[in-house]
C-alpha positions as CSV (number, residue, x, y, z in Angstrom):
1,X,0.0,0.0,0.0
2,X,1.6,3.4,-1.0
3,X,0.7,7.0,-1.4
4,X,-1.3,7.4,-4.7
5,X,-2.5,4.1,-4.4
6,X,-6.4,3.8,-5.6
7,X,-8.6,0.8,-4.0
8,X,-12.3,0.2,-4.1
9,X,-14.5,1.4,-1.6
10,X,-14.2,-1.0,1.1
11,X,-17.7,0.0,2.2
12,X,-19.6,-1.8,-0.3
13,X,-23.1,-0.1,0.1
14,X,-21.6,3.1,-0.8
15,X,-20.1,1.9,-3.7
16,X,-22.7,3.4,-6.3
17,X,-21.9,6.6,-5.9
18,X,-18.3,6.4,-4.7
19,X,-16.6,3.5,-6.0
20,X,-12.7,4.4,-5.2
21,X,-11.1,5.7,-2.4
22,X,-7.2,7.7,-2.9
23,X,-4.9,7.0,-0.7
24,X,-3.2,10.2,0.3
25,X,-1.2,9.5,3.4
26,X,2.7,9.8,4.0
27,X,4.4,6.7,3.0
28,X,7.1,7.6,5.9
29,X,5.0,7.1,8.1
30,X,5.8,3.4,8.4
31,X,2.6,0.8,9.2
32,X,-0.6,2.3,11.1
33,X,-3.7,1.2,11.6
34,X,-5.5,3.4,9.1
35,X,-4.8,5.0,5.7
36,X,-6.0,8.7,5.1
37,X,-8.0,8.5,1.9
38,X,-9.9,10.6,-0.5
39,X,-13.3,9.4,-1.9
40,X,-13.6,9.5,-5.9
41,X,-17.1,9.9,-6.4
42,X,-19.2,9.7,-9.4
43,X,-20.6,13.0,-10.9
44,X,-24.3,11.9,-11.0
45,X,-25.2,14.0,-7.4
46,X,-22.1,15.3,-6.7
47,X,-22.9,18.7,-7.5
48,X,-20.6,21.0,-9.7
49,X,-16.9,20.2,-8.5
50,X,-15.2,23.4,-7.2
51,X,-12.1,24.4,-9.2
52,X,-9.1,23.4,-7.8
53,X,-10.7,21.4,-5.3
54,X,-12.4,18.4,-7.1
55,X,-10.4,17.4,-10.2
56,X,-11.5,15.0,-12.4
57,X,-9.4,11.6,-12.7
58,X,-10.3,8.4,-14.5
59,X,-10.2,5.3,-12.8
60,X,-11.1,2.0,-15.5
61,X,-12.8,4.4,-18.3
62,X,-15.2,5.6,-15.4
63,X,-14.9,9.9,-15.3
64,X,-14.8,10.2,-11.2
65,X,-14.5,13.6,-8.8
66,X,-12.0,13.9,-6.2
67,X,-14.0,14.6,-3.1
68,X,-10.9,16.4,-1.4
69,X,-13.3,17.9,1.4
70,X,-14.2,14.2,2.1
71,X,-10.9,13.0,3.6
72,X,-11.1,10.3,6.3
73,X,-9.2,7.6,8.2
74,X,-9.5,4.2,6.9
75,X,-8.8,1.0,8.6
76,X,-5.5,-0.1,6.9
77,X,-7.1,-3.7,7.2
78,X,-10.0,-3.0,4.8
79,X,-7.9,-1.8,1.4
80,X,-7.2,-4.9,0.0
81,X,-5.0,-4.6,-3.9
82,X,-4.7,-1.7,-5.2
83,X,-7.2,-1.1,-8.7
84,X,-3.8,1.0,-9.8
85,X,-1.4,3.9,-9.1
86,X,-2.7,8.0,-9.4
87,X,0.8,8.8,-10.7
88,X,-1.0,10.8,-13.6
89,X,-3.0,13.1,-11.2
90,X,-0.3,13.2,-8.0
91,X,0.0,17.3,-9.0
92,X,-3.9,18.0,-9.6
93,X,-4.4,15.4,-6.1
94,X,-1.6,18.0,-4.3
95,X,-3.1,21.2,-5.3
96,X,-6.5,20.1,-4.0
97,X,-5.2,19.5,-0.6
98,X,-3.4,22.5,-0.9
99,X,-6.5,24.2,-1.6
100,X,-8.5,22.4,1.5
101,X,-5.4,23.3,3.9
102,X,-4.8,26.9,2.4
103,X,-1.2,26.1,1.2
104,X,-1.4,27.7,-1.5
């Protein structure tokens, strides 16, 4: 499990409307109990994503938004393999929580 890393939702009723979680949390951290992820929704009922906030990624041809104001702990037990690596959007992914924080 690494930074960047995408997994399905391991909460499989909400999977409909948020079928990937991004892991966002340190690497150097070493092993904890949970991983800090960010849900990637889909844009039916999210709402018009704010700019800078909620870029768009594409996760297995599926258009999803990056619910940056969604961050949460997850149990490190419940992300099983990774669906594949955010390398593409690590800059868009940064600038969001940038934006959330105010580190911009």
């Amino acid at each position: 499990m690494a930074r960047f890393d995408v997994f399905s939702n391991p909460f499989a009723p909400e999977r409909s409307h948020t079928p990937f979680v991004l892991d966002v949390q340190n690497d150097h951290l070493g092993p904890l109990a949970t991983r800090v992820v960010i849900p990637l929704r889909t844009p039916k009922g999210f709402g018009q994503p704010a700019r800078g906030l909620n870029p768009l990624v594409e996760v297995n041809g599926r258009t999803l938004v990056v619910d940056t104001a969604s961050i949460a702990p997850v149990p490190s037990s419940l992300l099983k393999s990774p669906v594949l690596r955010a390398a593409p959007w690590r800059d868009d992914v940064l600038d969001a929580l940038d934006t959330l924080f105010g580190s911009y």
